[in-house]
C-alpha positions in Angstrom: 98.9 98.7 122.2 96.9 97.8 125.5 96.7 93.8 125.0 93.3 91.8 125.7 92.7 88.5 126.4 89.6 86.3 125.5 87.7 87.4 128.0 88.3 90.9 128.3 85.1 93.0 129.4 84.2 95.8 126.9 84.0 99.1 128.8 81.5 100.9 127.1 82.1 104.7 125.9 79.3 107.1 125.7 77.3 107.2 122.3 78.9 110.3 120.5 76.3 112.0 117.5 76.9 109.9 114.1 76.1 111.2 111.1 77.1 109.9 107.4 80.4 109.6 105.8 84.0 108.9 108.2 82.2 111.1 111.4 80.4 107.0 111.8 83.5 105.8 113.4 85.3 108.8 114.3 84.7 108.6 118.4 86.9 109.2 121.2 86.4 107.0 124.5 84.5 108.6 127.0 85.6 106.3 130.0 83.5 103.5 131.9 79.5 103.4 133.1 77.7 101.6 135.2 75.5 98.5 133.9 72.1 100.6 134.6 73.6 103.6 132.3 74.1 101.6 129.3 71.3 99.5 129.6 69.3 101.7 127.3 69.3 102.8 123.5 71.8 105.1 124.0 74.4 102.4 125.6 73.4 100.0 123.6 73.6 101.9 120.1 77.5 103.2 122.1 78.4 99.4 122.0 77.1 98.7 118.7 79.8 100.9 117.4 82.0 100.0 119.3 81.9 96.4 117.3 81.9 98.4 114.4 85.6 99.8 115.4 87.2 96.3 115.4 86.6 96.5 111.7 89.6 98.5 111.2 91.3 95.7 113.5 92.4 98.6 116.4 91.7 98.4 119.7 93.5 101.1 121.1 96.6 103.2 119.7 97.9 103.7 116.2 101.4 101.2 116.0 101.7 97.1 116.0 98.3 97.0 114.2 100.0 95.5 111.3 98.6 91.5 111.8 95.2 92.6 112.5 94.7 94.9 109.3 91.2 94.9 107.4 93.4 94.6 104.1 95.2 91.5 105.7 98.3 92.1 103.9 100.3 89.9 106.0 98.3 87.0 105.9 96.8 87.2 102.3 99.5 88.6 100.4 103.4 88.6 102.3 102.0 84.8 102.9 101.4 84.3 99.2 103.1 85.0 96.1 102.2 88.7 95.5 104.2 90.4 98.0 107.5 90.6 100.5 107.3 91.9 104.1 109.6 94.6 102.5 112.0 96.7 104.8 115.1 95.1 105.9 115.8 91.4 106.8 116.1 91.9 110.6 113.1 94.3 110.7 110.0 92.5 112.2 111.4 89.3 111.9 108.3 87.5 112.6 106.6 89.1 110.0 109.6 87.0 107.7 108.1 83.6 109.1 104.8 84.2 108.1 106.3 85.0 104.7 108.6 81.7 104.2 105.6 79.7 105.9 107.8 78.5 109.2 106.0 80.3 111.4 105.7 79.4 115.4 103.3 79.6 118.4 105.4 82.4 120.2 104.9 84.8 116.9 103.4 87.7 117.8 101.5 88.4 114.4 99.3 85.7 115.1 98.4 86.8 119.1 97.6 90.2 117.7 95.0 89.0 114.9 93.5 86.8 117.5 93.3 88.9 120.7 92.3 92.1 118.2 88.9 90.0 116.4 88.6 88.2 119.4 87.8 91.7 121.1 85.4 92.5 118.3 83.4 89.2 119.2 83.7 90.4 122.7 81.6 93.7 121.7 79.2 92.2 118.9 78.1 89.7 121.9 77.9 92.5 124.6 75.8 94.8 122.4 73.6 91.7 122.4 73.5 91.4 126.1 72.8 94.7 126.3 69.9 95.0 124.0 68.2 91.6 125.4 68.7 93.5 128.9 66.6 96.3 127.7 63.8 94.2 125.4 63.4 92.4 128.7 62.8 95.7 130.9 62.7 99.7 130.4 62.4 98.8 126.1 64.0 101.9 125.3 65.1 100.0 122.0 62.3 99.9 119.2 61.4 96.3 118.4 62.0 96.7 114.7 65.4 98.7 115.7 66.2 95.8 118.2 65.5 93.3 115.3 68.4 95.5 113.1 71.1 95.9 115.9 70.9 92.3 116.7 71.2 91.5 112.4 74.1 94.3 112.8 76.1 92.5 115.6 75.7 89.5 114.2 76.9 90.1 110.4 79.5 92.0 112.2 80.5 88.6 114.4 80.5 86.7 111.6 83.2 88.5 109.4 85.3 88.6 112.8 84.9 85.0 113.1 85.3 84.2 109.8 88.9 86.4 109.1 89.8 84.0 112.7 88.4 81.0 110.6 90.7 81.6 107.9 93.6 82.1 109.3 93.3 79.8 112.6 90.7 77.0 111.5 90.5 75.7 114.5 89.1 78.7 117.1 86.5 78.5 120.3 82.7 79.4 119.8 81.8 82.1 122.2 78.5 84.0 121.8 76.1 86.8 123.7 75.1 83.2 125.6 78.4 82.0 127.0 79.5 83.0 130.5 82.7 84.2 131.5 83.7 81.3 133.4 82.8 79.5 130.3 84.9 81.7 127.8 87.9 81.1 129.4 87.5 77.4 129.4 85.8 77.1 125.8 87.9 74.3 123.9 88.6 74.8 120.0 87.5 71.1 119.0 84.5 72.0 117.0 83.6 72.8 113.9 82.6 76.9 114.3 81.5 77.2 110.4 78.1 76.5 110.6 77.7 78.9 113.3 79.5 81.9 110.9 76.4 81.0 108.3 73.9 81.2 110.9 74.9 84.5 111.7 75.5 85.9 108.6 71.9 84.7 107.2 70.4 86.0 110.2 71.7 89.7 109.0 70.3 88.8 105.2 67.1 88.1 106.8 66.7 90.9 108.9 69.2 93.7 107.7 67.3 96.3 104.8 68.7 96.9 101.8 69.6 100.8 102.7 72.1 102.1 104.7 70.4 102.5 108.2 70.2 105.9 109.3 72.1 106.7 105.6 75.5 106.1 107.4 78.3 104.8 105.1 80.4 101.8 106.4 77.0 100.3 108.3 76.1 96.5 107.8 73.1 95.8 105.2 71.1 93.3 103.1 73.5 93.7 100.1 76.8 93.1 102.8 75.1 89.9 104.1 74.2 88.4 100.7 77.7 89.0 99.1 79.5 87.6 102.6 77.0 84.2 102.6 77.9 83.7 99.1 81.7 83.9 99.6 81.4 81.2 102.7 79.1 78.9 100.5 82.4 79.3 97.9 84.7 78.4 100.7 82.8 75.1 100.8 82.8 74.3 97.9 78.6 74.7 97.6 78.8 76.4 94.5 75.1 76.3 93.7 74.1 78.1 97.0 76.5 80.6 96.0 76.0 81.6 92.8 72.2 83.0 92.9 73.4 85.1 96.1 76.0 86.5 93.9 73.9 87.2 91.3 71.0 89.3 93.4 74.3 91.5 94.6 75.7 91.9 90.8 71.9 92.6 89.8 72.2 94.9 86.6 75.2 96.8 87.9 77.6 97.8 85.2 81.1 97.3 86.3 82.5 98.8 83.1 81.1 102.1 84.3 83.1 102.2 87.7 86.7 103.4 87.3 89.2 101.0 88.8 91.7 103.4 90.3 88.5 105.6 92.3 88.5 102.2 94.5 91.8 103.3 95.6 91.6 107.2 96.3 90.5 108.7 99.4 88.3 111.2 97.7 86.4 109.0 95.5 86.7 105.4 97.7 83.2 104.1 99.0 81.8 104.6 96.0 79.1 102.3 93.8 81.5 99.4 93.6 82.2 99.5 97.0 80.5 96.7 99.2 81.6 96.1 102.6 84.5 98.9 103.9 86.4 99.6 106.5 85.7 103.0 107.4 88.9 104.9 108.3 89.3 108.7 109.1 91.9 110.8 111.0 90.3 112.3 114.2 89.5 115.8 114.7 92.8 116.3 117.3 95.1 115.1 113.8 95.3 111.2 115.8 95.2 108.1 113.7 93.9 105.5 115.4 90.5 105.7 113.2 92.8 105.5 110.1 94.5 102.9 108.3 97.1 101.7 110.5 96.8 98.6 109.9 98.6 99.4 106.4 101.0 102.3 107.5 104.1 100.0 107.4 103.3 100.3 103.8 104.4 103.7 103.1 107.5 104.5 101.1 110.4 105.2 102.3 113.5 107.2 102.1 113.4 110.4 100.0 109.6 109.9 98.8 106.8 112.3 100.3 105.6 109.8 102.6 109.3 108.9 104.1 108.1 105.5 105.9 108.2 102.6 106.4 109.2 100.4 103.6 107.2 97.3 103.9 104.3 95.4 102.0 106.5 95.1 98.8 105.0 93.7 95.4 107.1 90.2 94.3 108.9 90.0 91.1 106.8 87.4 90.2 103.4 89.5 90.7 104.6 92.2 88.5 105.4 90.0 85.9 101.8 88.4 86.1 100.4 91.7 84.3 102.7 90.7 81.2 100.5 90.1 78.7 100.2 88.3 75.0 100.3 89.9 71.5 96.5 89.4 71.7 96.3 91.2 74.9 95.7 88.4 77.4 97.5 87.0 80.3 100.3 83.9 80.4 98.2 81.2 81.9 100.7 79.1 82.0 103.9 80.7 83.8 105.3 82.2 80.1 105.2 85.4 81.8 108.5 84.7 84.3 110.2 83.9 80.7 113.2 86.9 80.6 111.0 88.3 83.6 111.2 91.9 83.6 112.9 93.2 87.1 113.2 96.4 86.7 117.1 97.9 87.4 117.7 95.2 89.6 121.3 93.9 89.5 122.5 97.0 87.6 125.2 98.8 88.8 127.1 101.9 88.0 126.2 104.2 84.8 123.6 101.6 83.6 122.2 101.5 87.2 122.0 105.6 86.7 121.0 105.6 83.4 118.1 103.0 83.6 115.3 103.8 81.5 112.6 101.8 82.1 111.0 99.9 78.7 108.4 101.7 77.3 108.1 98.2 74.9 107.0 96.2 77.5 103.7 95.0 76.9 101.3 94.7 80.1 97.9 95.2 81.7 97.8 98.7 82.7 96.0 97.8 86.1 99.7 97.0 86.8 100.6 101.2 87.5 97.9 101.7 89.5 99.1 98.6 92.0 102.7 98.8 91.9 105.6 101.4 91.4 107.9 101.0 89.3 111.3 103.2 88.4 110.3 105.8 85.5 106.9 105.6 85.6 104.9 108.4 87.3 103.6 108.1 90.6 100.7 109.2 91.7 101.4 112.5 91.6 104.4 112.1 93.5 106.4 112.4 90.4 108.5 110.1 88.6 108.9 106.9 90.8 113.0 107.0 91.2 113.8 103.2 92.3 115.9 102.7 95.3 115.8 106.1 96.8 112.3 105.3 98.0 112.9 101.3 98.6 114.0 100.5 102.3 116.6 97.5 100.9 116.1 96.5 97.1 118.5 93.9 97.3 116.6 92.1 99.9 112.8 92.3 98.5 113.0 93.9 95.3 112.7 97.3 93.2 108.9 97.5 93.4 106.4 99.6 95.9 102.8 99.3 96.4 100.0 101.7 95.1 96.5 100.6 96.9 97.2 101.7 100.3 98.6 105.2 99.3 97.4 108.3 99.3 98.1 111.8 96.9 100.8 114.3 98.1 97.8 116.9 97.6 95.9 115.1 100.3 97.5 114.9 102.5 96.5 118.4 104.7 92.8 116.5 104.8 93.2 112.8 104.6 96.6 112.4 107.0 98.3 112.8 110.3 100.2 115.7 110.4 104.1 114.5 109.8 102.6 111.2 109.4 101.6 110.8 106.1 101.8 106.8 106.1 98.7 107.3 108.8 95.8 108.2 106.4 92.0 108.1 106.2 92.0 105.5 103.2 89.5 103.1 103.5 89.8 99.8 102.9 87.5 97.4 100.6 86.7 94.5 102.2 84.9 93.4 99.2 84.0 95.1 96.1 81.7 94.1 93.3 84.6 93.1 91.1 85.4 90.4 93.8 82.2 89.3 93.9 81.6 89.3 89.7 85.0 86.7 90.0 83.4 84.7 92.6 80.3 84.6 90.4 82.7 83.7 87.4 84.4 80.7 89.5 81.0 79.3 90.3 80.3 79.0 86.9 82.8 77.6 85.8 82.4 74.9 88.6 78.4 74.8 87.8 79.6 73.8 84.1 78.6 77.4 82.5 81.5 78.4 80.5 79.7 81.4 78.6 78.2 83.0 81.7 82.2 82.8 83.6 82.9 84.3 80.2 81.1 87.1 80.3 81.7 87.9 84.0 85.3 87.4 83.7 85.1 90.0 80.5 83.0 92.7 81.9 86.4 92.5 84.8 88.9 92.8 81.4 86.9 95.2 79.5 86.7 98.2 82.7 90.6 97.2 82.9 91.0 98.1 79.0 89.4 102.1 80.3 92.1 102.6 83.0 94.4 105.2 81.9 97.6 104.7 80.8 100.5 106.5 82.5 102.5 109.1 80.6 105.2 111.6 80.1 104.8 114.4 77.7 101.9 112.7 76.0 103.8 109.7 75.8 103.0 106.1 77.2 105.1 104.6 79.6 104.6 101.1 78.5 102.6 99.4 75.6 99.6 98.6 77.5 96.6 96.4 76.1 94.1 93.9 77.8 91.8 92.5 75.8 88.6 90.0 76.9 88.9 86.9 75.7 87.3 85.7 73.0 85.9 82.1 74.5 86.9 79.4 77.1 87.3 76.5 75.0 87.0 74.0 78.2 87.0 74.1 82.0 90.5 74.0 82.8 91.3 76.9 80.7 88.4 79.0 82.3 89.4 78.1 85.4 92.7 79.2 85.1 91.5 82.3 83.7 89.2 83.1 86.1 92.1 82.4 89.3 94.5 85.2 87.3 92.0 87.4 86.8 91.2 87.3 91.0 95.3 87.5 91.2 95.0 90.4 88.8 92.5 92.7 89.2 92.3 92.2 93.6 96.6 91.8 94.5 97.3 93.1 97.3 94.0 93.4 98.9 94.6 90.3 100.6 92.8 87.4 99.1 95.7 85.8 97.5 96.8 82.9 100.3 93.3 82.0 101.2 92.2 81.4 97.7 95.0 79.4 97.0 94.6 77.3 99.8 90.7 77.0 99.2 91.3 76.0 95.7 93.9 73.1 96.9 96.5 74.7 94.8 99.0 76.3 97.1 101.8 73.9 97.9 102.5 74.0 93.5 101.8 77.5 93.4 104.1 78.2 96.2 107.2 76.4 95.9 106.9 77.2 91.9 107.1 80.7 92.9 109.8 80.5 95.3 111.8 78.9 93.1 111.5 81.8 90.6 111.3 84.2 93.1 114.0 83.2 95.0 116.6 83.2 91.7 116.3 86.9 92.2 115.9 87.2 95.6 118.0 84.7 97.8 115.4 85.5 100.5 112.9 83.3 99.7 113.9 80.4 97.5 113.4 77.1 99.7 110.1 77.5 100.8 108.6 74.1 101.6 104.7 74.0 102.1 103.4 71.3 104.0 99.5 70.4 104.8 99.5 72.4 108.0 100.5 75.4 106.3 97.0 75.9 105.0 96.5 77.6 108.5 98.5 79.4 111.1 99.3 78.1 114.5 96.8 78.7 117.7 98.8 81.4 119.7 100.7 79.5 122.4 100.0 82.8 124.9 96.3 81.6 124.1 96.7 78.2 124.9 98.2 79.2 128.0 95.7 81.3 129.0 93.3 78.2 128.7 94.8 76.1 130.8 95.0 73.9 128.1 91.7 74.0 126.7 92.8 75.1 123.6 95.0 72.5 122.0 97.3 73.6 118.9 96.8 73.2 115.2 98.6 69.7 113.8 102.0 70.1 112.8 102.8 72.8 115.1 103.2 71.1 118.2 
């Protein structure tokens, strides 16, 4: 993948005809113009998707986009307690850092999220550029369009900056204002936050509620207030929050929005979707519109897909979705009690002969994240353990679900021979998110009854998913049930935090809201140690302070001349 720095100038391709659904993104570069050529509608509507294009974190090509995913996998799930890196020990080996929370300067995971969102703040601030070029002269621009790319650009900025934020903390403030001389020289010493909310408000203010132009995947109203709400919840400011979260719930009916459509490329996008990352393969059967941030996740060995083995679920996520005899979930850790692994550690005919419980009593969201031997597949077929596992004995017998597509989509919805590269989208938030965010506030706000209620209306959609079967038969005794009160705050919140880990694993939200709820260093080495009595891998993980962010890419720092300085406790 071509590498860019900080201040890499965005070489504008010509605008290509949009229209709604995936033809929004799906573009092919058209080469460089000249400043006067895209210093016009035209130009500046080409950069303004161009901004958009980051959102699948890809600037160019289709491999080593893995760090920079929409989904953050790496980040917000391998990091955390829901997932492995998956493969083989010695495969991407850097990718095993980030996991066991040791990782370095020199790891090129954390150059590749920078340099990729860094890019995108590149081309949210030159669409600016442009467009203040052209209010200022020819005015080819409308002024009510020019009003709505700059709210565009900006809400787009602000998610780039704030996935940066979250993983870096401490990152440089360059806008449409700062020079190039001044880019390269920006220090990382203040505090960027305020500026993500200033941007983000801006788009509330001056998005519209509708899809401009009707195109799926744009920036709007809805987007902005959902996004302001989460960063008022990352500070803690609870009561700002909350009322944003509630004009995006509205009167929507979860209950009515089928969990597993959020996860099928023929019925993704849909009413519970929020803000997406629009991905599609290209008309020439290329990938680099697709999901490639998430292709290491495809299965491997004898399965359909044949590659590549990564983004595994933990032991210790699967047994989350264990639930009571009155259908709701361990809240305090009962559920690793004679934790269910699956074959694991069988040998021989009982390895061979493994029949997987159909006793077991869980959540059935569980089979539509995770694959697990005996239990039907997508419509892959039975799910046959190992054969489609890269190296069980290293990260376990379980696959993921989310970022998969069906076998009988693949002639429309893949790369040809490629059927890890897909046209998925993914959710960057979804209604459910935000319904649990709303939930958290109230519990914080004191309003046990209305967390309640938001928490059930999550449980009671769960309760329609269908259960797997073969011959008519279930293949597990699944039952979720809401509960029937919170009897104080401690218990709601703990019910509210496993419903997040529940209903959103492995859509990469796990690390960042353990760390924003202060609750990762128990949370972590708790899991490591259970973890790790299956899975020699990862016992031993130690998390220290610092580990609540990643370290400032030394490469960076270098580029800087020293005007960056590193995170504390990774010099």
């Amino acid at each position: 993948m071509k590498k860019n720095i900080l201040y890499t100038t965005l070489l504008c391709s010509a605008l290509l005809a949009t229209g709604c659904g995936k033809d929004f993104l799906n573009k092919n570069p058209q080469g460089a113009l000249s400043e006067e050529q895209v210093t016009n509608s035209d130009g500046v509507e080409a950069n303004l998707l161009g901004a958009y294009g980051i959102l699948n974190g890809n600037v160019s090509g289709t491999w080593g986009n893995y760090a920079s995913a929409p989904s953050q996998w790496l980040f917000g799930e391998v990091a955390a307690d829901n997932a492995h890196k998956g493969s083989e020990e010695t495969d991407q080996p850097n990718m095993n850092l980030i996991e066991l929370l040791r990782p370095n300067p020199a790891n090129d995971n954390l150059s590749q999220m920078w340099q990729v969102y860094y890019e995108g703040v590149l081309r949210c601030n030159r669409t600016m550029q442009l467009l203040e070029a052209d209010q200022a002269g020819p005015k080819t621009v409308s002024a009510a369009r020019a009003v709505e790319i700059q709210a565009e650009s900006r809400m787009l900025r602000g998610h780039y900056y704030f996935f940066l934020w979250r993983v870096f903390k401490n990152i440089p403030w360059v806008d449409e204002a700062t020079t190039l001389d001044e880019a390269k020289l920006k220090p990382n010493n203040e505090d960027v936050f305020p500026n993500i909310i200033a941007d983000v408000q801006f788009a509330i203010d001056n998005l519209p509620a509708a899809k401009i132009n009707g195109e799926r995947g744009r920036m709007d109203k809805v987007i902005a207030q959902a996004y302001l709400g989460k960063l008022y919840l990352y500070q803690g400011r609870h009561e700002l929050a909350l009322p944003l979260f509630k004009e995006v719930i509205g009167a929507k009916d979860i209950t009515s929005m089928p969990f597993e459509n959020n996860f099928n490329v023929e019925t993704e996008d849909g009413p519970e979707a929020l803000m997406v990352s629009k991905h599609a393969i290209n008309p020439n059967g290329t990938g680099d519109n697709a999901n490639i941030g998430d292709m290491l996740s495809g299965l491997y060995g004898t399965s359909p897909v044949g590659c590549c083995g990564f983004f595994q679920p933990s032991i210790d996520l699967v047994n989350a979705y264990r639930v009571d005899a009155n259908g709701l979930p361990y809240l305090n850790g009962q559920y690793r009690d004679n934790a269910y692994v699956s074959d694991m550690g069988l040998s021989g005919a009982a390895k061979a002969n493994y029949q997987v419980s159909r006793t077991l009593r869980v959540d059935p969201r569980l089979d539509y994240t995770v694959g697990r031997r005996g239990i039907p597949y997508l419509d892959y077929g039975v799910m046959p353990g190992d054969a489609w596992i890269r190296m069980a004995t290293y990260a376990g017998p379980f696959v993921g679900i989310k970022t998969m597509i069906n076998r009988s989509q693949f002639a429309s919805h893949a790369v040809p021979g490629e059927p890890y590269i897909t046209g998925l989208d993914v959710n960057i938030m979804r209604l459910a998110d935000v319904i649990l965010m709303a939930a958290e506030c109230e519990v914080e706000l004191g309003n046990l009854p209305g967390a309640l209620a938001y928490v059930n209306s999550i449980r009671l959609r769960a309760a329609t998913v269908p259960h797997k079967q073969i011959g008519g038969d279930d293949m597990a005794n699944y039952m979720v049930m809401p509960y029937p009160s919170f009897p104080n705050a401690e218990y709601a919140r703990n019910a509210v935090r496993m419903e997040r880990r529940l209903e959103l694993a492995l859509e990469g939200h796990r690390f960042f809201d353990l760390v924003r709820w202060g609750v990762a260093k128990q949370t972590l080495e708790s899991y490591s140690t259970f973890e790790g009595g299956h899975l020699p891998a990862f016992s031993g993980v130690i998390y220290n302070t610092h580990n609540a962010y990643f370290p400032i890419p030394q490469i960076e720092i270098d580029r800087s001349g020293g005007a960056l300085t590193q995170n504390t406790g990774y010099n």
